[in-house]
C-alpha positions, 0 to 999 in steps of 0.5 A: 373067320369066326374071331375079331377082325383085326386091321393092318396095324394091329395084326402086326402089334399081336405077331409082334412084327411090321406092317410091312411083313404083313402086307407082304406075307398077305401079297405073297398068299400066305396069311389069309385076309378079307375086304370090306370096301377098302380095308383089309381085315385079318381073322387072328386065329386064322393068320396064326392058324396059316403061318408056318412052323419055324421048324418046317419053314427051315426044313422045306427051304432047304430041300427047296435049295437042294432042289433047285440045284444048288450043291448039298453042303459037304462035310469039312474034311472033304472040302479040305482034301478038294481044295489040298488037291490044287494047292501045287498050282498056286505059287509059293511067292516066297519060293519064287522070290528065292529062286530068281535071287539065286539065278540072279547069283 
């Protein structure tokens, strides 16, 4: 840390965010911060150096989804022809209403 130091308030006024992003991202270990008794002070250049790319963050949360167990999405055709596939299962209300009319005759 070789810039100013920066303190809770106004780290958040340069990132343009709350104090409360900054004091989670800082408890979840990904900006980095120093102590000096009880206050906490930010080295902009290295909080900014820390923050992940849009990009990238986008890209690693979704491979952490997949990797996680969660299903890849399909294209919509697909998903068309699963779903097609139980559509003789769910009964037509209609068509049921007409045939109890014509077993009633």
């Amino acid at each position: 840390m070789d810039g100013e130091k920066l303190t809770y308030q106004e780290i958040a006024a340069r990132l343009k965010v709350s104090v409360r992003t900054v004091r989670r991202r800082l408890a979840a270990g990904l900006i980095p911060a120093r102590t000096c008794g009880r206050r906490v002070l930010f080295d902009f250049d290295a909080v900014w150096a820390a923050l992940p790319d849009a990009r990238a963050a986008q890209a690693t949360s979704r491979f952490r989804r997949l990797a996680q167990g969660a299903p890849a999405p399909i294209p919509m055709v697909e998903h068309l022809k699963q779903v097609a596939q139980n559509w003789h299962v769910v009964p037509d209300e209609l068509a049921a209403a007409r045939l109890r009319k014509e077993q009633e005759r």
